[in-house]
C-alpha positions as CSV (number, residue, x, y, z in Angstrom):
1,X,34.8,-155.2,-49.6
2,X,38.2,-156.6,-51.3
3,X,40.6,-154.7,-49.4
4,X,44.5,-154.4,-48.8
5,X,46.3,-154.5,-45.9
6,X,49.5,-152.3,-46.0
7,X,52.2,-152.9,-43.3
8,X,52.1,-156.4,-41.5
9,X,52.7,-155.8,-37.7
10,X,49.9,-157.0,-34.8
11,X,47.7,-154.5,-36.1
12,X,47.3,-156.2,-38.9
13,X,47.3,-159.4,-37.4
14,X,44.0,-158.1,-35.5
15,X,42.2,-157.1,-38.4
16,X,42.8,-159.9,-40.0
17,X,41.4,-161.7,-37.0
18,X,38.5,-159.4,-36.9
19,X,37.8,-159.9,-40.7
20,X,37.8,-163.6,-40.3
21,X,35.3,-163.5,-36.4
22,X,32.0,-162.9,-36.0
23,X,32.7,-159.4,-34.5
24,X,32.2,-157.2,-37.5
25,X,29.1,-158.3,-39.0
26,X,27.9,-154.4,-40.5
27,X,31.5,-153.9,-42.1
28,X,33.0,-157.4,-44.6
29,X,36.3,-157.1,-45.2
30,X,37.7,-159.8,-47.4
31,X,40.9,-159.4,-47.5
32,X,43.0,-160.2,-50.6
33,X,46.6,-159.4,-49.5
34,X,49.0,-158.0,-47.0
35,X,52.0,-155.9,-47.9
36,X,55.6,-155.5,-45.8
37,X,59.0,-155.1,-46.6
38,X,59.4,-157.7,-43.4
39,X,58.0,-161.4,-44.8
40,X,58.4,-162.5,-41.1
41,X,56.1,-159.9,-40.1
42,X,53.5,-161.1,-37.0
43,X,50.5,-159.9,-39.7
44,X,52.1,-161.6,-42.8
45,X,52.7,-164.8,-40.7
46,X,49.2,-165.3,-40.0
47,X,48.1,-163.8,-43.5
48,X,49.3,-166.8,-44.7
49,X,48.6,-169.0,-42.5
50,X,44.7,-167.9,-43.6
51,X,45.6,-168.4,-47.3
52,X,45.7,-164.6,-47.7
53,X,48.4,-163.3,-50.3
54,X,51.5,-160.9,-48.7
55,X,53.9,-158.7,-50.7
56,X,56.7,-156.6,-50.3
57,X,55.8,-154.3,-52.7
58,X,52.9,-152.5,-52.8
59,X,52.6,-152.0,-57.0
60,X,51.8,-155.5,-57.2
61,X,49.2,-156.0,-54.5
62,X,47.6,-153.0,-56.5
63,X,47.1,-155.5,-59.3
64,X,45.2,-157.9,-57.7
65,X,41.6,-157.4,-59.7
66,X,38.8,-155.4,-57.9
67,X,40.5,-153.8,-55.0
68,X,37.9,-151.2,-53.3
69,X,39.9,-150.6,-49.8
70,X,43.9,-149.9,-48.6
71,X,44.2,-149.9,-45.2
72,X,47.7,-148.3,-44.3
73,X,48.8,-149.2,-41.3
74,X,52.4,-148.6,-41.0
75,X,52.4,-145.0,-39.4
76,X,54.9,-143.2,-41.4
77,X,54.0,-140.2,-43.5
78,X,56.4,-140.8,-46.0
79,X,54.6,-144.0,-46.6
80,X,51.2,-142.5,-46.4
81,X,52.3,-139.7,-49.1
82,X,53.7,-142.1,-51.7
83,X,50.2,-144.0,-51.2
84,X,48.5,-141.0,-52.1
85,X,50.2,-140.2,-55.2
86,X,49.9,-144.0,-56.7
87,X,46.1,-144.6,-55.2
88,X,44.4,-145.1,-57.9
89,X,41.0,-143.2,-58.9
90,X,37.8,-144.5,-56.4
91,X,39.8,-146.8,-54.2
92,X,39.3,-145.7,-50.9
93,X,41.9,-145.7,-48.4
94,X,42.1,-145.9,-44.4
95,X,44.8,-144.3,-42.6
96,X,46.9,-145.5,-39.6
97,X,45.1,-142.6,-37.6
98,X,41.4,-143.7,-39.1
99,X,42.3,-147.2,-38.6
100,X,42.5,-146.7,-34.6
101,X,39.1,-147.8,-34.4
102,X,40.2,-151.1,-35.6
103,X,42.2,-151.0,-32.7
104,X,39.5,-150.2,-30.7
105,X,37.0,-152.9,-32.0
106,X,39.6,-155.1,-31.8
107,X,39.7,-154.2,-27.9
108,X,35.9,-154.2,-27.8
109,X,36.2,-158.0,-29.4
110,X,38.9,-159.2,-26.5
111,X,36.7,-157.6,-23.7
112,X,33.6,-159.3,-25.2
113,X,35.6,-163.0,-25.3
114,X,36.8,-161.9,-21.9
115,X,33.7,-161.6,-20.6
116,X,32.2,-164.3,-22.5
117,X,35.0,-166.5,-20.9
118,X,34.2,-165.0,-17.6
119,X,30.9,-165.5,-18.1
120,X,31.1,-169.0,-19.3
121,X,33.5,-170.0,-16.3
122,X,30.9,-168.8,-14.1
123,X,27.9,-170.6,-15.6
124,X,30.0,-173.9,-15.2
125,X,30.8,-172.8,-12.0
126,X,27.9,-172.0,-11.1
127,X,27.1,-175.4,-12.8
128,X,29.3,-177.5,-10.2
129,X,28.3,-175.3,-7.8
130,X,24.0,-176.3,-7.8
131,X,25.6,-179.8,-8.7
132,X,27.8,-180.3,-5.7
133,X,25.3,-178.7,-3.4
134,X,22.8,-180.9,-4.6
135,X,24.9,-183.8,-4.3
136,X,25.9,-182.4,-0.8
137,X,21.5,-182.4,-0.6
138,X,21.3,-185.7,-1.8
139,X,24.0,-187.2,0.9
140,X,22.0,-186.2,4.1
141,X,20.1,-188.9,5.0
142,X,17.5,-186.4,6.7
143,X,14.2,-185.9,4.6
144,X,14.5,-182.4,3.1
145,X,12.4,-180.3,1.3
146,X,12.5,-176.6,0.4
147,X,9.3,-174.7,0.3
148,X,8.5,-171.3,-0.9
149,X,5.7,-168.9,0.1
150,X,3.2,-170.6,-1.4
151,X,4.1,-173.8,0.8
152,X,5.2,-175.4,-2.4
153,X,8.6,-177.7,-3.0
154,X,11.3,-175.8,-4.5
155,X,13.7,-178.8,-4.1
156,X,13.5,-182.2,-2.1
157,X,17.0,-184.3,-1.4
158,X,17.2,-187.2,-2.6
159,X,15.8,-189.0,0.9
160,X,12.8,-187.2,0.7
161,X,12.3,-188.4,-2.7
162,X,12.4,-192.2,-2.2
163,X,10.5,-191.7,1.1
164,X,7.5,-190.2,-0.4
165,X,8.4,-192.5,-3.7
166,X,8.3,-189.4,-6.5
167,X,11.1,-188.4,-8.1
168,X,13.0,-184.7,-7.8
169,X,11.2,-183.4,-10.7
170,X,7.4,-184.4,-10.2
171,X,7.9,-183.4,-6.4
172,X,8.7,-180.1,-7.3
173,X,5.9,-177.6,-7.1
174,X,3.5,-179.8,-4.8
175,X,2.7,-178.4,-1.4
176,X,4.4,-180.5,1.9
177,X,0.8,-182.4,2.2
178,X,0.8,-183.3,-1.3
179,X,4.0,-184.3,-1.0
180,X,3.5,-186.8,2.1
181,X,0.0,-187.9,1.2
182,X,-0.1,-191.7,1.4
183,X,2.9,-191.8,3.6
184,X,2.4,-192.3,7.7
185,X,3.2,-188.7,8.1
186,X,-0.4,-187.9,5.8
187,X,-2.6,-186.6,8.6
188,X,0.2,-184.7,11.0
189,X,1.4,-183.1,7.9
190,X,-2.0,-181.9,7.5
191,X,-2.9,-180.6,11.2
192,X,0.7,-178.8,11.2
193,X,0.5,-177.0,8.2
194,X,-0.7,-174.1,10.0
195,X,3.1,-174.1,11.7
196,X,4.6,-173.1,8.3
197,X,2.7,-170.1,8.0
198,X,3.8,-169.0,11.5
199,X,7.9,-169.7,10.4
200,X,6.9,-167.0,7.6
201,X,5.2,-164.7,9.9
202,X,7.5,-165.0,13.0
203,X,10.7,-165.4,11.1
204,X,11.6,-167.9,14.0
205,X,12.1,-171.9,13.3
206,X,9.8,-174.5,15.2
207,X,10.2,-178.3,15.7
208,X,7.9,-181.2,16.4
209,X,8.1,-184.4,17.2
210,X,6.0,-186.5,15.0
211,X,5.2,-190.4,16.2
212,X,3.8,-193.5,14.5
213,X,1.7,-196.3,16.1
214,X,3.3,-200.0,16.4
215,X,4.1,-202.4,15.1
216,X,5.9,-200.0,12.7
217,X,6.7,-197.4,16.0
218,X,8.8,-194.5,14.8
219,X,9.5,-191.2,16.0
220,X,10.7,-188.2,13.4
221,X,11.8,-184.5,14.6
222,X,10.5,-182.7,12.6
223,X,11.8,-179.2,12.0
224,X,11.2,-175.6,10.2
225,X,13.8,-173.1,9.5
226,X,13.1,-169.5,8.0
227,X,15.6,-168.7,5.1
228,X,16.4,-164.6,4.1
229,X,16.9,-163.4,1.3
230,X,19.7,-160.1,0.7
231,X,16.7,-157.7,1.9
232,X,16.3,-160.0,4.6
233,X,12.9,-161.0,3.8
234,X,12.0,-164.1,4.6
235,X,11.9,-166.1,0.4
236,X,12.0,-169.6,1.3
237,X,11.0,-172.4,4.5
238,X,13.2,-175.4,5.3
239,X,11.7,-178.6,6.1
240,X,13.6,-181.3,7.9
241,X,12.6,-184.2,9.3
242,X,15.1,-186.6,11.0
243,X,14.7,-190.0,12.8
244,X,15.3,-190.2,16.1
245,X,13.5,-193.9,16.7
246,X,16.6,-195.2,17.8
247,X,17.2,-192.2,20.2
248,X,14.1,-192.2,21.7
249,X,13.9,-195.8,22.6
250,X,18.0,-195.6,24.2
251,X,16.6,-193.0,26.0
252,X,13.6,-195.1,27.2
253,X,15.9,-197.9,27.9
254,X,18.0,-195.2,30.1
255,X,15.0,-194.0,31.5
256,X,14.1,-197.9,32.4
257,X,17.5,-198.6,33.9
258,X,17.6,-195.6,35.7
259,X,14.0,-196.1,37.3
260,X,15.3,-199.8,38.3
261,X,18.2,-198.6,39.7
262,X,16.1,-196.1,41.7
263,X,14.0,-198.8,42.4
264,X,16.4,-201.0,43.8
265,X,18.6,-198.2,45.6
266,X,15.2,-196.6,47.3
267,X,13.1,-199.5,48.2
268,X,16.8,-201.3,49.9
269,X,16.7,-201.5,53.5
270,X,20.4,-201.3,53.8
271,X,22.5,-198.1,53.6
272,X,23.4,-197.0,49.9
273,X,25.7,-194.6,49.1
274,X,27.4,-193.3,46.4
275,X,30.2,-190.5,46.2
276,X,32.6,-189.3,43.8
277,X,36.6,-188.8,43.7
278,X,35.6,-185.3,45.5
279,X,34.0,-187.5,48.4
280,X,30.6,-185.6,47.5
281,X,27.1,-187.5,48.0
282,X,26.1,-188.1,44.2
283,X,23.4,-190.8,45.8
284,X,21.9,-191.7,48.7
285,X,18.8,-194.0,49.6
286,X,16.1,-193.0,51.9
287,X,17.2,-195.2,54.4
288,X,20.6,-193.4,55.3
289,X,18.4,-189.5,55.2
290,X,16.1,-190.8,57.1
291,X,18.3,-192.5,60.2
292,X,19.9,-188.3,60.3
293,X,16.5,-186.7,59.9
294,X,17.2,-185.7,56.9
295,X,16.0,-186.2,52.9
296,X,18.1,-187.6,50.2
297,X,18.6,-184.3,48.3
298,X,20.2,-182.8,51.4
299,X,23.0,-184.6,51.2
300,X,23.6,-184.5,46.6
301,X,26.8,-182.1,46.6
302,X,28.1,-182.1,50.4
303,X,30.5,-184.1,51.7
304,X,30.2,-186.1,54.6
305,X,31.9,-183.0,56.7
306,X,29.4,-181.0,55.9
307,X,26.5,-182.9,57.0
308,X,27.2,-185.3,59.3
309,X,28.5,-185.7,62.9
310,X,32.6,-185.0,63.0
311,X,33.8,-188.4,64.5
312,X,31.4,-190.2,61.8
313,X,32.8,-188.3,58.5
314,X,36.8,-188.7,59.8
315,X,35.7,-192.7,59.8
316,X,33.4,-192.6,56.6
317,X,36.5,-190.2,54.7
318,X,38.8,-192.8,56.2
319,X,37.4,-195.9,54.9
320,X,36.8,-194.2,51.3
321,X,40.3,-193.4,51.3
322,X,41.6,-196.4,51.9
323,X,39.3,-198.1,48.7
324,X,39.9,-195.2,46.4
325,X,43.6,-195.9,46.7
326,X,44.0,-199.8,46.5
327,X,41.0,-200.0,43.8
328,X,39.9,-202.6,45.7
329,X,36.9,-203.6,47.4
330,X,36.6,-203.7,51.5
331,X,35.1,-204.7,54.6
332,X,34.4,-203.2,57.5
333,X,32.5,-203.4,61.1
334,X,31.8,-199.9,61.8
335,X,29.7,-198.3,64.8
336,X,27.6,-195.6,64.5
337,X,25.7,-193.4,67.0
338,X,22.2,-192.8,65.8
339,X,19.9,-190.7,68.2
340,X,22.4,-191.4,71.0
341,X,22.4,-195.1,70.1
342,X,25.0,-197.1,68.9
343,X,24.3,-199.2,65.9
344,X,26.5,-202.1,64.3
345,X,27.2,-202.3,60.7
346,X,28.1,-204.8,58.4
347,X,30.0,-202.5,55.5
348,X,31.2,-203.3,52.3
349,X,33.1,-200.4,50.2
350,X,34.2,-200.8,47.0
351,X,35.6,-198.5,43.7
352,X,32.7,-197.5,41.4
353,X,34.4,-197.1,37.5
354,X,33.2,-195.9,34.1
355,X,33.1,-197.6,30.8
356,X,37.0,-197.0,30.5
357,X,37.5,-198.9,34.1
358,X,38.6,-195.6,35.4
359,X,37.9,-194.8,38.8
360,X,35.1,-192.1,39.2
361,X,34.0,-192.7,42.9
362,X,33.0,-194.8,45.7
363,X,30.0,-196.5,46.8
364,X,28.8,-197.8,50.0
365,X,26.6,-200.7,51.1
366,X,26.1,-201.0,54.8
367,X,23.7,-203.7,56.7
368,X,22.2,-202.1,60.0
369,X,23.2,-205.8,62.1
370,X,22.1,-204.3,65.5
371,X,19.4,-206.2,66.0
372,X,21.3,-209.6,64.7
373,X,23.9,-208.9,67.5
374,X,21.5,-208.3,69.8
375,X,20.0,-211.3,69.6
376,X,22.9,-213.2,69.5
377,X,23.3,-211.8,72.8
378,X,20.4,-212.7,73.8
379,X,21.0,-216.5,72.9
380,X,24.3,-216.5,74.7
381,X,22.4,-215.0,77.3
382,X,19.7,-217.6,77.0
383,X,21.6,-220.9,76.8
384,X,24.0,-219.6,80.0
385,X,20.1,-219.1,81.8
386,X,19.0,-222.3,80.6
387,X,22.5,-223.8,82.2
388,X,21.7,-221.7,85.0
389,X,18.0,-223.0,85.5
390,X,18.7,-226.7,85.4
391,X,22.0,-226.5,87.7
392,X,19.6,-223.8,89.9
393,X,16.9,-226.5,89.8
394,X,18.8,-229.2,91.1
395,X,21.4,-227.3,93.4
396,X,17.6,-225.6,94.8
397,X,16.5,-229.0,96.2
398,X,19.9,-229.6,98.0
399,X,19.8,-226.5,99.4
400,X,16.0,-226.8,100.5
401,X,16.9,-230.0,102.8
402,X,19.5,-228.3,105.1
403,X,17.2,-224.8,105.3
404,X,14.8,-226.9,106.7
405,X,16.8,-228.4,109.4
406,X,18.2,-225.1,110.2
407,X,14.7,-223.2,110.4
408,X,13.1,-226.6,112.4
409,X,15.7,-226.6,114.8
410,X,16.1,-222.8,115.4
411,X,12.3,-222.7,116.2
412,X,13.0,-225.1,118.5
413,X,15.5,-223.6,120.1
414,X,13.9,-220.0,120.4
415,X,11.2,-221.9,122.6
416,X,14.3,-223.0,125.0
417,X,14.6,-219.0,126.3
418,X,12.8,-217.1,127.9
419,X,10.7,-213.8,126.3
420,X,13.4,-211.4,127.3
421,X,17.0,-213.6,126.2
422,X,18.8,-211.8,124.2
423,X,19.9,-214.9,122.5
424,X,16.8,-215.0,121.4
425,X,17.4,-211.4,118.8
426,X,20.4,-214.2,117.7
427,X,17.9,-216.6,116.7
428,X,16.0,-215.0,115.0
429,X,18.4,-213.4,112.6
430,X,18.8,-217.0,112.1
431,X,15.7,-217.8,111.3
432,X,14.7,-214.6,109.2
433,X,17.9,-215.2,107.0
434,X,17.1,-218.6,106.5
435,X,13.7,-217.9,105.8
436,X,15.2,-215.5,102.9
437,X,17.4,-218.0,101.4
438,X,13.8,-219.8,101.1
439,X,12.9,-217.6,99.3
440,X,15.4,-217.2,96.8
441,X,15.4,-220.7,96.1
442,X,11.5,-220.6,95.9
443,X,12.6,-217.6,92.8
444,X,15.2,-219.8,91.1
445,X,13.0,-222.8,91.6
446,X,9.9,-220.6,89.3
447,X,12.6,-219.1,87.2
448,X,14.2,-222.2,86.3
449,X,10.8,-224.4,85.9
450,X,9.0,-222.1,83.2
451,X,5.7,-223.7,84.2
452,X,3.1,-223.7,81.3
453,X,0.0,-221.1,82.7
454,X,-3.3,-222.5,83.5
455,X,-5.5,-220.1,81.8
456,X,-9.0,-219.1,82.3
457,X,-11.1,-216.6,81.4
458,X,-11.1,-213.9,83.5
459,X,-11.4,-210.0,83.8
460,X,-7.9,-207.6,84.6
461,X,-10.0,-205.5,86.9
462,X,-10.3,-209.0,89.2
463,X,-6.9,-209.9,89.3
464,X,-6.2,-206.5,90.0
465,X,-8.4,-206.9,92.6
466,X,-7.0,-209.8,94.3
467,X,-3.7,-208.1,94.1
468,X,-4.8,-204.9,96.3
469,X,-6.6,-207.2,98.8
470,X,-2.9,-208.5,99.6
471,X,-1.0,-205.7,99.2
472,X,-3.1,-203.5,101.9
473,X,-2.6,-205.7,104.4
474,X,1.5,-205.9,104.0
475,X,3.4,-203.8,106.3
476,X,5.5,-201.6,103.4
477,X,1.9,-200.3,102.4
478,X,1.1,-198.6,105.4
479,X,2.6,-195.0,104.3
480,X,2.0,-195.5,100.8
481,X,-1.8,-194.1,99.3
482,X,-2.9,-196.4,96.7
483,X,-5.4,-194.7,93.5
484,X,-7.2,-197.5,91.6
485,X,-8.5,-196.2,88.3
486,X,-10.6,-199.2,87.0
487,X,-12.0,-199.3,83.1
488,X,-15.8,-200.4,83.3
489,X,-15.7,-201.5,79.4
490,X,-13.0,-203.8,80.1
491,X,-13.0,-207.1,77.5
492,X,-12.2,-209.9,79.1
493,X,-8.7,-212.4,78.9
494,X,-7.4,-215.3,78.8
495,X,-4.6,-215.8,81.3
496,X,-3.2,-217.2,84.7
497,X,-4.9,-215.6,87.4
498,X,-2.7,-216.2,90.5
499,X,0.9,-215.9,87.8
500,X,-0.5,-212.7,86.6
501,X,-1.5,-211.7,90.3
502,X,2.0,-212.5,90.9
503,X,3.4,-210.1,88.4
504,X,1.1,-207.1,89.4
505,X,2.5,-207.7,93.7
506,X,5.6,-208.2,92.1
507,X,5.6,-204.8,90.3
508,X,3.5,-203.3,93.2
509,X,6.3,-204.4,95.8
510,X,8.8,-203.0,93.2
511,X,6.9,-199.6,93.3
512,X,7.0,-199.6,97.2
513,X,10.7,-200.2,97.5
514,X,11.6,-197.7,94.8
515,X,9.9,-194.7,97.1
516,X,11.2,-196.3,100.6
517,X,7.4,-196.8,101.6
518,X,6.1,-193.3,101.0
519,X,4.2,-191.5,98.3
520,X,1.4,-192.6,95.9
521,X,0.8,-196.0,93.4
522,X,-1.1,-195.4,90.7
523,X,-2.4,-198.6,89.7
524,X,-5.0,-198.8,86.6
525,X,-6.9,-200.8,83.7
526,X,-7.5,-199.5,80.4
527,X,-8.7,-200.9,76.7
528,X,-6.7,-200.0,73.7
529,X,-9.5,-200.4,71.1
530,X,-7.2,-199.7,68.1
531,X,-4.8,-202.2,69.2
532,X,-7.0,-204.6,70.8
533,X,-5.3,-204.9,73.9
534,X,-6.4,-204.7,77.7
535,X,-3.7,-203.1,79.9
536,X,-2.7,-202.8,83.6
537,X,-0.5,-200.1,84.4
538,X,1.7,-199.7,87.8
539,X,2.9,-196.1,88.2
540,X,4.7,-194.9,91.4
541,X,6.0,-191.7,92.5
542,X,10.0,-192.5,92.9
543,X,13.0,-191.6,91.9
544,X,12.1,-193.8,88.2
545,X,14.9,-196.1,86.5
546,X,18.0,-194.4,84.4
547,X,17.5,-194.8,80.7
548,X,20.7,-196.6,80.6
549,X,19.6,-199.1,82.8
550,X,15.7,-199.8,81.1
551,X,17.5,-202.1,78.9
552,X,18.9,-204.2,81.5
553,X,16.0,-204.6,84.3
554,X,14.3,-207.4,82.7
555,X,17.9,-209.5,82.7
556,X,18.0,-212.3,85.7
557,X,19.9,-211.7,88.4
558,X,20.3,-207.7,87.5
559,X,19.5,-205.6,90.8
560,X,19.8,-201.9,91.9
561,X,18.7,-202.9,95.2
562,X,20.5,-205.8,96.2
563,X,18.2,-208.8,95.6
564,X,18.5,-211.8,93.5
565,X,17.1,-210.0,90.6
566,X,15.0,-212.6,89.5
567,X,11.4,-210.8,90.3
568,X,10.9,-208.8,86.7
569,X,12.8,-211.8,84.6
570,X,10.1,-214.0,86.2
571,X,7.3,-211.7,85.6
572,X,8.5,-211.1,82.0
573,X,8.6,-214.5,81.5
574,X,5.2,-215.1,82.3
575,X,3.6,-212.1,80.7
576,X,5.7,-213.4,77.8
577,X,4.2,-216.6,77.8
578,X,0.8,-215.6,78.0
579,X,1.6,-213.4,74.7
580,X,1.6,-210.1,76.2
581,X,4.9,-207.6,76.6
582,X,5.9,-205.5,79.9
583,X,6.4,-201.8,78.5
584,X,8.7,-199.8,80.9
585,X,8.7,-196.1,80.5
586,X,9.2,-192.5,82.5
587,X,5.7,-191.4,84.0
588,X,4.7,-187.7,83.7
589,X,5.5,-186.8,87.9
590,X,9.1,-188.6,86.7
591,X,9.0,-191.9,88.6
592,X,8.1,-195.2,86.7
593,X,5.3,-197.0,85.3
594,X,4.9,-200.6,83.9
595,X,2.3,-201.8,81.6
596,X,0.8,-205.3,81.3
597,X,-0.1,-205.8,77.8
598,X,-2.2,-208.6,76.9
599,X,-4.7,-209.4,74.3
600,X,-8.1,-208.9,74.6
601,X,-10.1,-211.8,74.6
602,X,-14.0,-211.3,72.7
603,X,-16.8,-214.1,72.4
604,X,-15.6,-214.9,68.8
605,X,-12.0,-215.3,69.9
């Protein structure tokens, strides 16, 4: 419809732009010219800038041939009424009130581009969007795969892709053991299937650790997560599975050191310890619970104050202090009481630091040296005896010559007086002294000689025997009741028979002194199958032997009654020699008992 547009403002300009879009397609308007007193007009601007033809007059855009439509837009009356009177006949003509709905359409066409922008902006958007996320998909190096209720792909990352070697596309609509058949994870992908169906029906995510075989070991966690939709139904399953070979085998490794560590720290024999900055137990080896009665998980968490004895923690929180403080490591000789005994150790302290060479505790590695030191005393002990024995040995013989002149020549002269002299008591305090300095000597002489036994073959219930026929006819036996107990299944040994008669008088005389001639020796033989050993046992009713002097009786020359102490060195020497041990212990009525131990002889032996 050729139509005129009168009055050029931004109504015009619209309809003009409406004529010329795609807006009205049930209405053409082809527009043949624009009129306005006002050539710089918005509407007669753009008018020509589309070729269209603008006037100032209106007669002569009335001329243009085959005009059906005047639109009159100008919204004056007076302009409207002159209109009127020059239209001319079958022209039709649109007012400025009609023409509102240009204005409206015109309003209609903005909000449609508007939206169609908006809508636009939001497909790319929503373009970048699904592009960055699955970009943002395609960067986890996890395999990924999104399944729907059908246990079909949705979407796989692009890790999932290469490891099942399809691409995006083609895995897209195959079911997770589809999507994995030919790879390791064929045959667990099939046996867990069942666990997808549970993430649907539980709503609640699962994982499993899935494993290949070597040479080509591997381990995967493998996890499914529920995803909700806005009704918070459950529309989609998310498959993950991530490698953790490298995890699992620094774990093993840990696992490895640690159990070496362990190994080493429990199966040491020396004291190992380990505390931190606090000064509380972190580890300790068997060896330490053990010497307090105690386990090694007693002591994790406590401090040395709250499980051992006082004086022992002040000296343990001492020492710690001391390395904690010069970062240093240090050495010490420390005592400690152990079930009333005092043990020596050999300790070395010394900082225990992180990967950053920080400081984070203490540790502790004592060596239980008792038994070293002992010994050493006992070598002292034995080289000043050995000095002892050969200067006893040859100093014995010297002394022997004169005891004999004095003992020959006060017989001698005790035969010069008559029965009832009282010189005669003189001489024979003379005699009986000398006769006891014989006797010594006659000790030191078998101490210091060591001889080799003579041994034989012989039964313990005879040499016990011979022992008791002696001992019954000695004068400190007369008050003192004697109870044999002899073993009939006795085994036979191999010994000395008059040294290890010796030792039994020897211990027997020792009994009889220790209860000043009265009460009861218990004297006894007895086979100790499981150990294979024969025994003969001396128990006496006296007063016994202080536990802090059991130690010390075996020692030469140690007494509590005055003699040369040289009787039980002797008789441990021998026993020793013929590979037995003297036991020395408190009897049950609170006196003492000794016990011979010796091995049993048999007819293989």
């Amino acid at each position: 419809m050729k139509t005129v547009i009168i009055g050029g403002g931004k109504g015009c300009r619209a309809i003009i732009g409406l004529a010329f879009g795609s807006f009205l397609k049930e209405l053409t308007l082809d527009i043949r010219g624009v009129v306005d007193v006002d050539p710089d007009a918005p509407g007669m601007i753009y008018a020509r800038e589309h070729n269209i033809k603008t006037f100032t007059n209106i007669n002569e855009a009335l001329e243009i041939p085959g005009i059906e439509l005047l639109i009159e837009l100008t919204g004056m009356d007076e302009v409207l009424e002159d209109i009127y009177r020059i239209l001319p006949p079958g022209m039709k003509l649109i007012d400025h009130i009609s023409a509102r709905i240009f204005w409206d359409l015109t309003n209609a066409q903005e909000e449609r581009e508007r939206q169609l922008e908006e809508m636009i902006r939001l497909e790319r958007k929503v373009e970048e969007e699904r592009h960055s996320l699955q970009s943002l998909f395609d960067t986890i190096p996890d395999l990924v795969v999104v399944l729907d209720r059908e246990k079909k792909a949705i979407r796989v990352n692009k890790s999932f892709a290469q490891f099942t070697g399809l691409t995006s596309e083609e895995a897209i609509g195959l079911t997770c053991e589809e999507l994995l058949k030919g790879t390791e994870f064929a045959e667990q992908c099939r046996q867990s299937s069942a666990m997808i169906e549970q993430v649907f029906e539980t709503g609640k995510p699962h994982t499993l650790i899935w494993h290949t075989e070597t040479p080509k070991e591997a381990y995967w966690e493998v996890t499914r997560t529920p995803i909700f939709g806005k009704d918070g139904e459950i529309e989609m399953v998310l498959g993950t599975w991530h490698k953790i070979t490298e995890r699992v085998k620094l774990r093993r490794e840990i696992e490895s050191a640690e159990q070496r560590f362990k190994s080493f720290i429990y199966s040491a024999q020396d004291w190992i310890s380990i505390k931190d900055l606090d000064g509380r137990y972190v580890v300790v080896n068997p060896v330490v619970a053990k010497a307090f009665h105690r386990e090694p998980h007693e002591f994790i968490g406590k401090t040395p104050d709250e499980i051992l004895p006082a004086d022992l923690a002040k000296m343990i929180k001492r020492h710690d202090s001391q390395v904690a403080e010069s970062g240093a490591h240090h050495a010490y000789d420390e005592v400690v009481s152990i079930d009333g005994r005092d043990h020596y150790f050999q300790t070395v302290r010394f900082p225990l630091t992180d990967y950053k060479g920080s400081t984070i505790g203490t540790c502790t590695i004592a060596r239980d040296v008792t038994s070293e030191k002992e010994l050493r005393n006992q070598l002292v002990q034995a080289e000043k005896l050995a000095a002892v024995g050969k200067l006893g040995a040859g100093v014995a013989h010297e002394i022997n010559n004169p005891l004999t002149g004095i003992l020959a020549f006060a017989e001698d002269l005790l035969d010069e007086f008559p029965e009832n002299d009282q010189r005669r008591d003189d001489i024979d305090v003379i005699i009986h002294e000398a006769l006891r300095c014989r006797d010594i000597v006659r000790n030191l002489l078998d101490f210091a000689r060591q001889e080799t036994p003579s041994f034989e073959v012989v039964s313990p219930n005879y040499v016990v025997g011979l022992s008791l026929l002696l001992v019954e006819k000695l004068p400190q036996f007369m008050n003192i009741e004697i109870e044999k107990s002899m073993a009939d299944d006795l085994p036979d040994i191999k010994c000395d028979p008059p040294q290890l008669q010796q030792v039994t008088l020897n211990l027997m005389l020792n009994a009889a002194d220790a209860m000043d001639g009265k009460g009861t020796i218990k004297i006894a033989t007895e086979y100790e199958r499981k150990n294979d050993k024969c025994v003969i046992s001396v128990e006496d009713d006296g007063p016994g032997i202080p536990e802090n002097l059991i130690d010390k009786i075996f020692e030469p020359f140690f007494s509590t009654k005055g003699t040369n102490g040289l009787g039980l060195a002797v008789s441990w020497g021998i026993i020793e020699r013929h590979g037995g041990v003297i036991e020395v212990d408190t009897a049950e009525g609170g006196g003492a008992i000794f016990r011979i131990v010796l091995p049993a002889l048999h007819d293989d032996s």
